[in-house]
C-alpha positions in Angstrom: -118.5 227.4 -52.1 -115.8 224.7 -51.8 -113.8 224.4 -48.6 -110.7 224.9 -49.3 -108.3 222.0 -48.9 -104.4 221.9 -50.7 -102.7 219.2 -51.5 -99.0 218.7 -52.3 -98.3 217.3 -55.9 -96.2 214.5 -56.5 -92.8 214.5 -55.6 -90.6 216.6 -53.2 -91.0 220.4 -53.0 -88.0 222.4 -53.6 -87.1 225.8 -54.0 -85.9 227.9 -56.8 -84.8 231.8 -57.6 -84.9 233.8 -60.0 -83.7 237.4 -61.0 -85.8 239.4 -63.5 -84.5 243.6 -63.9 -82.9 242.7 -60.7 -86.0 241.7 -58.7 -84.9 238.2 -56.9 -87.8 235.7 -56.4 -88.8 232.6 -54.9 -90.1 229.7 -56.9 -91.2 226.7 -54.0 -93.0 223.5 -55.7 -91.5 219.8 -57.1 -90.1 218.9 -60.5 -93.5 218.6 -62.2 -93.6 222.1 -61.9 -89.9 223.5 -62.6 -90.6 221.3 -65.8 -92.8 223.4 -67.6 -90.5 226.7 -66.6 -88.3 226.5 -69.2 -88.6 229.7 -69.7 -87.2 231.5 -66.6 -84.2 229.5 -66.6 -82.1 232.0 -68.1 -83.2 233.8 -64.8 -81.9 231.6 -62.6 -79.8 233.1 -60.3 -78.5 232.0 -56.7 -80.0 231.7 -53.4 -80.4 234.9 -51.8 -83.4 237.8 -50.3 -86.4 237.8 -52.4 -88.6 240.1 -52.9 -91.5 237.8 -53.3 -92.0 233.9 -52.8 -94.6 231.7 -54.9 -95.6 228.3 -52.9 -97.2 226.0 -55.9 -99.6 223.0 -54.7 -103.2 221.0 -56.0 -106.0 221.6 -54.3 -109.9 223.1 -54.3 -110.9 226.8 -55.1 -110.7 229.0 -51.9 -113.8 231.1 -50.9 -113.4 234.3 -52.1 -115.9 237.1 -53.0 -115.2 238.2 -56.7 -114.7 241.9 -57.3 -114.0 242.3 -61.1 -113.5 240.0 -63.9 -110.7 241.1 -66.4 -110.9 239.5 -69.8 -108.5 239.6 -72.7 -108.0 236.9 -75.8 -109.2 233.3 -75.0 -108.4 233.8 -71.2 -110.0 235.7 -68.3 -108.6 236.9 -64.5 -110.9 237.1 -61.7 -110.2 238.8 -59.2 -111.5 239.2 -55.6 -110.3 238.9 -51.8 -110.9 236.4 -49.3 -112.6 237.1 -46.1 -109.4 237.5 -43.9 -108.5 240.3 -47.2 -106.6 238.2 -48.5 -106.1 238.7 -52.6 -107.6 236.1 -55.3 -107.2 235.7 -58.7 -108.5 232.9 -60.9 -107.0 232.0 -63.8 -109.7 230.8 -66.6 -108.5 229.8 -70.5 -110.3 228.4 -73.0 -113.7 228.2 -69.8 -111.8 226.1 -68.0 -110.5 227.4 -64.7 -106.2 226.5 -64.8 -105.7 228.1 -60.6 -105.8 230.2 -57.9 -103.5 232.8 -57.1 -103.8 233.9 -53.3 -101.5 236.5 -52.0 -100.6 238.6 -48.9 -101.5 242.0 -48.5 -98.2 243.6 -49.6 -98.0 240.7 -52.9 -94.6 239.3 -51.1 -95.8 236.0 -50.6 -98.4 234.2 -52.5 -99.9 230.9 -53.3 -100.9 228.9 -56.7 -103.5 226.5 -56.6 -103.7 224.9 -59.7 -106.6 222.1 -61.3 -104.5 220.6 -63.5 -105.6 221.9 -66.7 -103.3 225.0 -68.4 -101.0 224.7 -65.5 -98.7 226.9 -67.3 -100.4 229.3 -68.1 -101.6 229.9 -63.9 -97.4 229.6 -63.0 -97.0 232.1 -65.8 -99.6 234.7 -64.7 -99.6 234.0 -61.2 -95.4 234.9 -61.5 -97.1 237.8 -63.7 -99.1 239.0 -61.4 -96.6 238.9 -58.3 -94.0 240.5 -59.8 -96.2 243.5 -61.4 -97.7 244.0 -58.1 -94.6 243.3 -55.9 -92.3 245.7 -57.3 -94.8 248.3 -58.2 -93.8 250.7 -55.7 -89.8 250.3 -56.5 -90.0 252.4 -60.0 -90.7 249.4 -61.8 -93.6 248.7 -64.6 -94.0 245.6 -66.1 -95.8 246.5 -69.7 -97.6 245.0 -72.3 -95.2 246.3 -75.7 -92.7 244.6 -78.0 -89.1 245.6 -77.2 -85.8 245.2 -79.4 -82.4 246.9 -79.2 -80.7 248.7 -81.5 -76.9 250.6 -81.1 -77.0 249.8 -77.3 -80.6 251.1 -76.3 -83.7 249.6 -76.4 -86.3 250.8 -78.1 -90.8 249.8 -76.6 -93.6 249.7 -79.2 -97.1 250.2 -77.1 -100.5 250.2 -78.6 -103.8 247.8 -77.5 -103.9 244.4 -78.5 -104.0 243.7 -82.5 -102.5 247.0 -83.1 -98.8 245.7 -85.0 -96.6 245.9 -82.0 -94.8 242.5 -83.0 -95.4 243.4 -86.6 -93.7 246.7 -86.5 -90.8 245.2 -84.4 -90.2 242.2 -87.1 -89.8 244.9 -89.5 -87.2 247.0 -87.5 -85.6 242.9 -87.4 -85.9 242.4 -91.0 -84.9 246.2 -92.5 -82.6 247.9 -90.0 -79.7 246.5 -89.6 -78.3 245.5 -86.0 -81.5 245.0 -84.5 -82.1 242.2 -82.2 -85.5 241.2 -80.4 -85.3 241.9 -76.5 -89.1 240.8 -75.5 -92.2 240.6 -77.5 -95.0 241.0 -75.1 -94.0 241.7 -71.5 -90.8 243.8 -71.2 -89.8 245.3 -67.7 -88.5 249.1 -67.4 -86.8 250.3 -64.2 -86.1 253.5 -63.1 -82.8 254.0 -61.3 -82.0 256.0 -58.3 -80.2 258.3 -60.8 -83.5 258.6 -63.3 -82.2 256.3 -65.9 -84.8 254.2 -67.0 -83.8 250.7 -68.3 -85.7 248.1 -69.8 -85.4 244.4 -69.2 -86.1 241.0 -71.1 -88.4 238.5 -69.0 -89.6 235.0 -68.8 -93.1 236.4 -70.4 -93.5 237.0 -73.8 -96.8 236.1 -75.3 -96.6 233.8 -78.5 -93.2 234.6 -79.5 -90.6 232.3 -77.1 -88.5 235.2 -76.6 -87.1 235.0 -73.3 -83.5 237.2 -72.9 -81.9 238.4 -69.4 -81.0 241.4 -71.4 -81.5 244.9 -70.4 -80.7 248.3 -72.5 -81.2 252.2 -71.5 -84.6 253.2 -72.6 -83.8 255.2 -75.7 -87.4 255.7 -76.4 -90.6 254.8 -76.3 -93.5 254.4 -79.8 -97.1 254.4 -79.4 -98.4 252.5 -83.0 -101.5 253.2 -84.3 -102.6 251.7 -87.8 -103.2 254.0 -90.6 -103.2 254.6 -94.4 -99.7 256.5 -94.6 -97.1 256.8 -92.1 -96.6 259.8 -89.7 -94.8 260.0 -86.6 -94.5 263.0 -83.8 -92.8 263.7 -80.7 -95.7 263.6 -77.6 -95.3 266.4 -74.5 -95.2 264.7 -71.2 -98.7 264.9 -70.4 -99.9 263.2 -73.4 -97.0 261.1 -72.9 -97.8 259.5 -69.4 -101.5 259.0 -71.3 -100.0 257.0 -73.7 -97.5 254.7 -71.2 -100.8 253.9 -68.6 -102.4 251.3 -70.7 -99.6 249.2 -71.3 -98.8 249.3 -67.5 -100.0 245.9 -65.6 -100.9 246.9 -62.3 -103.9 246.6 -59.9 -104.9 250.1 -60.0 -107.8 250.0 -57.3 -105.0 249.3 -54.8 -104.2 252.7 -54.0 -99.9 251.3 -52.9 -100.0 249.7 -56.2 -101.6 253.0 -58.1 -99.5 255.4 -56.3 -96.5 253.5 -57.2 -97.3 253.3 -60.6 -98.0 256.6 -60.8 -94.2 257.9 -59.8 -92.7 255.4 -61.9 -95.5 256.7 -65.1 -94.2 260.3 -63.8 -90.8 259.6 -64.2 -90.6 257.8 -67.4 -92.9 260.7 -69.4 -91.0 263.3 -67.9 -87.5 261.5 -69.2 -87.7 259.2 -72.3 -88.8 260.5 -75.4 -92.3 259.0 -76.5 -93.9 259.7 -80.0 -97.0 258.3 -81.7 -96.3 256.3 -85.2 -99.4 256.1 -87.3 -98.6 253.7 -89.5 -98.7 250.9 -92.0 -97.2 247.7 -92.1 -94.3 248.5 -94.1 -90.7 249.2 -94.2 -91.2 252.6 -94.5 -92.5 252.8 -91.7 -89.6 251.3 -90.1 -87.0 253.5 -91.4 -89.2 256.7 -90.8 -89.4 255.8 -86.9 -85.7 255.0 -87.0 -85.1 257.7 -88.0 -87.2 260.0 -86.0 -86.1 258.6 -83.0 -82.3 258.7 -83.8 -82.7 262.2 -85.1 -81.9 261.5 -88.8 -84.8 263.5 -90.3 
C-alpha cells in the first residue's frame, strides 16, 4: 500500500458553510475547490455550529482494508476502515479512482483526498456521504427519488434506478398545472419534533441541475413501477416502510446509522401516505396519481 502523505492544493485554504433541511456544515479547502461548488451556493449560509466539517487536500490513497464495494451507473464506492477504525471510501468513475473520503467515527469530521481526476464528483459524494451519515440519527433521510411541489406540499417518486422517477415528475411539470421541480435525484426529508415530516431541496441532484433551498410538508410519497396500464393503491405501513428502505442512503452495517434510520423509516410509514403507481409513461398516469393522492377519485 501507499503511505499516506497529503498535500495542500494551491492557494490558501478557507472555510465555508452551508445549510441543507437545516443541517449546518463546514466546507474547509482553497478557491480551486469552492469553484466547482456552484451548486451549494444557494446553501450558503453564515458562520455558525456545524454539524459536520469536510477538510479537502491532494495527496496518496491511505491504507485501508476494503470491506464492500458498492457499484451503481459508471461509478463505484469502496468502502472500508483504516487500522485506527477509521472510515474509507473511495470514489472510482469511469475506472479511474477521483478520492478518498476518511471520516471519524461519529461521520462529524471527515477528510477528501482527491487525484485530480472527477474532483467533483469525490466533493459531491464525499458531502453525500457525510451528510447521510451525519444526520442519520436526527430523523433525517437523504433519498434517492424525484421531488416536485404542488399546492404547498411536496410530493417524492421512489423506485430503483431506470424506473421513470424523473419521467413521471416531468409529466406532473408538463400536465398539472402549478407544479414546480424541488430536486430530481437526492431530496432530504425531516421529521420534526412534532412528527411532521418535511422534505428539502439539496445541492445533489443527479443529471438534472436542480439545486433549490426549498422545503414543503411531505404530502405523500409514490413508489413507480413500469407497466402496461396504470393502477395506483394506497400501501399499509408495513409494506410502506418496505417500500421507503431502498431509496434511503445510509451505511446500514453501522448499527447508529441503522438504528437511526430505522426511527426516521418508522416514522415516515406510520405518517405520510405512500401508494404504489404501476404505470406508463403518460399523462394519464399523471392525472390518475394526482388525483389519488389529492383525493379526487
Amino acid at each position: 500500500m501507499q503511505r499516506n502523505t497529503i498535500k495542500r492544493l494551491s492557494g490558501m485554504c478557507v472555510s465555508r458553510y452551508y445549510q441543507v433541511a437545516e443541517h449546518r456544515f463546514c466546507v474547509r479547502g482553497d478557491e480551486s475547490c469552492f469553484s466547482l461548488m456552484a451548486n451549494y451556493q444557494p446553501f450558503a449560509c453564515a458562520d455558525g455550529e456545524a454539524l459536520f466539517s469536510l477538510a479537502i487536500s491532494s495527496g496518496e490513497a491511505p491504507e485501508f482494508t476494503e470491506e464492500l464495494r458498492q457499484d451503481d451507473v459508471e461509478q463505484m464506492i469502496v468502502c472500508g476502515h483504516t487500522a485506527a477504525g477509521d472510515a474509507v471510501f473511495g470514489f472510482v468513475w469511469d475506472g479511474a479512482t477521483a478520492g478518498w473520503l476518511v471520516c471519524s467515527a461519529d461521520y462529524h469530521a471527515g477528510r477528501l483526498i482527491t487525484t485530480g481526476q472527477y474532483t467533483k464528483l469525490a466533493i459531491d459524494n464525499a458531502l453525500m456521504i457525510l451528510f447521510a451519515l451525519a444526520t442519520a440519527d436526527k430523523r433525517t433521510a437523504l433519498f434517492h427519488a424525484a421531488v416536485v411541489s404542488h399546492q404547498g406540499r411536496g410530493y417524492m417518486f421512489l423506485g430503483p434506478s431506470g424506473t421513470g422517477k424523473s419521467t413521471h415528475a416531468r409529466l406532473w411539470l408538463r400536465y398539472i398545472e402549478g407544479t414546480e421541480l424541488v430536486n430530481d435525484d437526492n431530496p432530504v426529508v425531516r421529521v420534526g419534533q412534532d412528527g411532521v415530516a418535511t422534505v428539502f431541496g439539496s445541492p445533489w441532484s443527479g443529471k438534472t441541475p436542480c439545486y433549490r433551498n426549498l422545503s414543503y410538508p411531505l404530502g405523500g410519497v409514490v413508489l413507480l413501477s413500469q407497466a402496461p396500464y396504470n393502477k395506483i393503491q394506497r400501501l399499509g405501513a408495513l409494506q410502506a416502510y418496505a417500500a421507503l428502505v431502498p431509496s434511503i442512503s445510509g451505511k446500514r452495517w453501522d448499527a447508529r446509522i441503522a438504528d437511526g434510520l430505522h426511527a426516521t423509516e418508522n416514522a415516515l410509514a406510520m405518517q405520510v401516505p405512500v401508494w404504489h403507481l404501476e404505470c406508463l409513461p403518460d399523462e394519464a398516469a399523471a392525472q390518475l396519481c394526482k388525483g389519488e393522492i389529492n383525493g379526487e377519485r
